[in-house]
C-alpha positions, -999 to +999 in steps of 0.1 A: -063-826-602-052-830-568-024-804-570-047-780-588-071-784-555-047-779-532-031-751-547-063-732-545-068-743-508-034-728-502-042-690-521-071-694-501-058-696-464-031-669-475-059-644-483-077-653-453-046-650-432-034-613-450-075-603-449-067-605-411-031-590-406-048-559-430-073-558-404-049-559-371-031-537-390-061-509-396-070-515-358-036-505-349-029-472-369-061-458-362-071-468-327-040-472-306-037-432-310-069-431-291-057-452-260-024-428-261-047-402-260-064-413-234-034-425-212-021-387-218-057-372-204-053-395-175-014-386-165-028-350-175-052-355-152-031-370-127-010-341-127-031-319-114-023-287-094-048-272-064-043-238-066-062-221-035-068-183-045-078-160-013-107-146-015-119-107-012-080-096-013-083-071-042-063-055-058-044-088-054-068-118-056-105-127-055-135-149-064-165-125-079-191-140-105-175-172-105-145-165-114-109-154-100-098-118-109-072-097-091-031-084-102-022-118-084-047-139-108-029-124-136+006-128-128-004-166-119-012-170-153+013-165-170+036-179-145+012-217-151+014-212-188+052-203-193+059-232-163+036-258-188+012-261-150-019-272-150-044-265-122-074-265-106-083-239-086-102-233-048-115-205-027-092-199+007-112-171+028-082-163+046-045-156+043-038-172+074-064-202+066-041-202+034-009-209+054-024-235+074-042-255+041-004-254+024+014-266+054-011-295+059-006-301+018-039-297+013-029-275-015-002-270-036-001-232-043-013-204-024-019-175-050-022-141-037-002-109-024+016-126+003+037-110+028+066-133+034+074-123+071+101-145+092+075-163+115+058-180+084+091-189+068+097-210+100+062-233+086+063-222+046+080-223+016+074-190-005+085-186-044+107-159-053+095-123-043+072-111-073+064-077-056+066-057-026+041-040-006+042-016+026+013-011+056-003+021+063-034+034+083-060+053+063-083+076+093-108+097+096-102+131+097-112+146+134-134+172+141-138+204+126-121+224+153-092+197+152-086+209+117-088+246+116-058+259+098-049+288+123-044+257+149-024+240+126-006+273+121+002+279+157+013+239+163+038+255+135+076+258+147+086+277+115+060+299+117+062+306+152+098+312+150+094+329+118+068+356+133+089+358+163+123+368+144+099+394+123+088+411+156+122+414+172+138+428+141+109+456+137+116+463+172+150+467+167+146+490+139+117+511+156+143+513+187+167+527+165+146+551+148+133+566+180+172+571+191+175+591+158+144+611+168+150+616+206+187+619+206+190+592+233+170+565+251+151+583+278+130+559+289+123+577+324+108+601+301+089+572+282+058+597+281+026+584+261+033+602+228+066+590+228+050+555+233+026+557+206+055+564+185+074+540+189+044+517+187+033+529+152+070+529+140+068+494+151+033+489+131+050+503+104+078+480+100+057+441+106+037+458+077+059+470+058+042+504+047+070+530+048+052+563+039+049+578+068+087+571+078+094+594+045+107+629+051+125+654+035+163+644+050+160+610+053+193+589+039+201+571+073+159+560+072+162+551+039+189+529+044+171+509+074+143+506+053+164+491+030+179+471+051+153+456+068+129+453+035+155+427+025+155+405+055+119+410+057+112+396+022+130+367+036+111+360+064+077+369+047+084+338+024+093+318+049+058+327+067+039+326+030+052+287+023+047+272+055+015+288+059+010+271+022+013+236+030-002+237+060-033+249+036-025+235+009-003+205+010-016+173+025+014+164+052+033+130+048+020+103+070+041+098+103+066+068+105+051+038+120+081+029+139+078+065+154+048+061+170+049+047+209+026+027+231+002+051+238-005+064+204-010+028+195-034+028+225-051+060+215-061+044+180-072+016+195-096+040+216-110+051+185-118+021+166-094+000+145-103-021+116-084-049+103-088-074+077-088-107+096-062-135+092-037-112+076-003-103+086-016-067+098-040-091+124-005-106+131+009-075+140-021-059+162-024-087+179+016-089+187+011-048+194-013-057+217-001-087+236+029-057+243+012-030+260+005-019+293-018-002+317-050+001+291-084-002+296-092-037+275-129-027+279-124+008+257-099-009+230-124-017+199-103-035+173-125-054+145-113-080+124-132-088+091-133-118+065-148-093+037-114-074+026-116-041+010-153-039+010-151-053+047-126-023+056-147+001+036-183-008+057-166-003+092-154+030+081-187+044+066-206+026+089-190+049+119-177+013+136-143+024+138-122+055+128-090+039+115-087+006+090-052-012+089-038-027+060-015-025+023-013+008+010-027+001-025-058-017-009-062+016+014-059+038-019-089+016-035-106+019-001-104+062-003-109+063-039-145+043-037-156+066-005-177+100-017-162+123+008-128+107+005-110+141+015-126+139+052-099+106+053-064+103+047-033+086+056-022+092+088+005+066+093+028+042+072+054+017+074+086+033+052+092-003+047+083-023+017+080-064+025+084-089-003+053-107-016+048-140-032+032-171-043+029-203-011+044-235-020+022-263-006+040-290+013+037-317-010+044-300-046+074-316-059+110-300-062+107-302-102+076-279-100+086-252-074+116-247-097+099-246-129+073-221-114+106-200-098+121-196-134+087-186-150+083-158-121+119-149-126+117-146-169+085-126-165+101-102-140+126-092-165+100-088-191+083-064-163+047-083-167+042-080-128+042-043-130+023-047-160-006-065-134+000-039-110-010-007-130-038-025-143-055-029-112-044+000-089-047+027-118 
């Protein structure tokens, strides 16, 4: 009786004891996944990027209805998706407040268009080049009496000469025609109808109207006329082309390099507009430092924090007549003004800089190269130019 009793006792403590290893067990397999997933969230979280994105620096980057748009924005993307990065992102109102933010490690990428230039490489670390990007001045076209086409024709070398060589050579030609008439060059007899001749057989030939050189015996004319109507044609087109584009045909925009002190001075007369805290403030402000004997008082250069639409207020507004900065912004800029053919570019840098992302001081080596290889895979697939012709066309 006493076995049978403790027998019992014994199934009983098993049960109890397997009752809680079933339970340990069930706590285990179904709720240790959740304290994984937890510690995950928190390295996840841990892990955390601070992108700063500058702000009003379309086409490239900028921070409209809560939210981060611009060619930049969408190269970034799929740069932090291929790169497995995860971010969090922050408004920087200026490129150069952008520089100063990374090189404190305040953030640890700077996402935007830029310019990698040798005096921030000396406080920066860039990624690889993703694009490339030149300056240019968009102006205002001066007055109406600056623009008339028959000054631009006179300021005209070709044409000059062109008109020039046409005169002599009808000269020549009515010279020798009045030999062939007179028998010789008496030009002590150089009476008035001898003068009005040779003036009308000079008429004739800058015409080109040969009728009333036509007579009866006339194989020596004919041949001049001949002559002469080739070389003529010549310089006729000459004349007609160049006469064309200066019509017609917008001219290039002059070199930046080409341009001296005192043009520099003589924009800064009229009124240049800049967006502040950008390389192109660098580079007026370095222009600047440089020159001599100017009136400071006349020089009106305006720096502003609103980019494009910034750029676009001081030139509608009449504030200044010139706004410095990229190309493809200034193209935006033209394309959003009503009476965009009364501005044009003037001048531009024949130089393309390289562009890319800022490294902030304290991202970690194992990042900056996973980022590098994501920009340098999606190069080859061409996605940056994809970017590009979504925003500027």
């Amino acid at each position: 009786m006493n076995f049978i009793f403790a027998n019992r006792f014994k199934i009983k403590i098993f049960k109890k004891k397997f009752k809680n290893i079933f339970i340990y067990y069930f706590l285990f397999i179904f709720i240790s996944p959740l304290f994984l997933l937890n510690k995950n969230l928190l390295a996840s979280e841990n892990n955390l990027k601070i992108v700063g994105v500058v702000d009003n620096a379309l086409p490239c980057s900028d921070f409209n209805d809560s939210s981060y748009i611009g060619l930049s924005l969408d190269f970034w993307r799929e740069v932090a998706e291929k790169a497995n990065i995860h971010y969090t992102t922050r408004t920087i109102n200026s490129f150069n407040e952008g520089i100063n933010e990374a090189e404190k490690g305040n953030v640890d990428l700077l996402v935007s268009c830029f310019d990698i230039t040798t005096s921030r490489l000396r406080r920066i670390e860039y990624t690889i080049p993703y694009r490339q990007e030149n300056n240019a001045f968009l102006s205002r076209k001066k007055d109406f009496l600056g623009q008339l086409v028959l000054l631009n024709i006179l300021r005209n070398k070709v044409l000059i000469y062109s008109l020039a060589l046409l005169a002599i050579l009808s000269l020549i030609c009515s010279l020798i025609v009045y030999k062939w008439d007179n028998g010789r060059f008496d030009f002590l007899n150089f009476t008035a109808p001898r003068r009005e001749k040779l003036i009308r057989s000079w008429t004739i030939f800058m015409v080109g109207v040969w009728t009333p050189l036509f007579r009866s015996s006339m194989t020596k004319e004919m041949m001049l006329i001949l002559i002469f109507s080739f070389l003529r044609l010549a310089i006729v087109s000459t004349l007609l082309g160049t006469a064309a584009s200066e019509i017609f045909i917008t001219k290039k925009p002059i070199e930046i390099n080409k341009i001296g002190n005192e043009q520099i001075v003589n924009l800064l007369y009229e009124g240049v507009g800049v967006p502040k805290g950008t390389a192109q403030d660098t580079w007026f402000s370095e222009k600047i430092a440089s020159l001599k004997n100017f009136d400071t008082k006349k020089i009106k250069l305006v720096k502003t924090e609103k980019g494009e639409e910034g750029l676009l207020e001081l030139l509608l507004n009449g504030d200044v007549n010139h706004i410095f900065g990229e190309k493809s912004n200034l193209k935006n800029i033209k394309k959003a003004i009503l009476n965009s053919s009364d501005f044009y570019i003037s001048i531009e840098d024949p130089i393309k800089y390289n562009q890319g992302f800022v490294f902030g001081k304290n991202l970690d080596k194992k990042s900056k190269q996973s980022i590098n290889v994501a920009i340098s895979e999606l190069l080859g697939k061409g996605r940056h130019i994809f970017a590009e012709k979504k925003w500027n066309d």
